[in-house]
Phi, psi and omega in degrees: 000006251224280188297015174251320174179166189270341171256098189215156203231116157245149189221158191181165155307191170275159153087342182265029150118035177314296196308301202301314175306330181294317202274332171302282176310326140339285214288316197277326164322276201309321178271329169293010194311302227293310191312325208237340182055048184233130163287137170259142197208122174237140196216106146322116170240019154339305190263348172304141172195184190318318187308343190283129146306321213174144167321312168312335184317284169338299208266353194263345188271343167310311201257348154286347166291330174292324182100026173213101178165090199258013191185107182315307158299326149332305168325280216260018155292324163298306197296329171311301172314310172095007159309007205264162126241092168297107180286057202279174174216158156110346217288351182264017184250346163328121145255152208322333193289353180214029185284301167327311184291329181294301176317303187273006164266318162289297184335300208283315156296325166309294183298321173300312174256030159341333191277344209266154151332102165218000000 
């Protein structure tokens, strides 16, 4: 998918297999790192909403939760770099009331770390 664009939306009903295809592609990033050297970072957006300044917030309190993220600027040197394959899953689990701000956050995370994977 890599050579069709750095931006690709799968989209579907419920029930037909996103997450897994997401979690599938998680697994295959990870064993492919040395071939593509992109970090795969999968990010549930189940819990987003207005608190978040901004997407970068978001994804970084994701991945600190996890236990992988000892340093912001680290964080954000990968996405500079354009080291990422950012993974979001979840976008019909946004409720309706912050689909917007997720949109115009991503768009506006997207154009900044433009070099990265989503």
């Amino acid at each position: 998918m890599r050579e069709c664009s750095n931006f690709i939306l799968i989209s579907g009903t419920g029930g037909l297999g996103k997450s897994m295809m997401m979690r599938h592609l998680l697994l295959d990033a990870i064993y492919n790192f040395d071939e593509t050297g992109k970090v795969p970072i999968f990010i549930p957006l189940k819990d987003y909403n207005d608190t978040y300044h901004d997407l970068f917030g978001y994804i970084y309190e994701k991945i600190e939760s996890l236990g992988g993220a000892d340093n912001i600027d680290d964080f954000a040197h990968l996405l500079t770099d354009g080291e990422c394959l950012l993974l979001f899953d979840g976008l019909d689990e946004i409720k309706s009331d912050y689909r917007k701000k997720f949109e115009r956050d991503l768009e506006l995370f997207a154009d900044k770390y433009a070099d990265n994977m989503f």
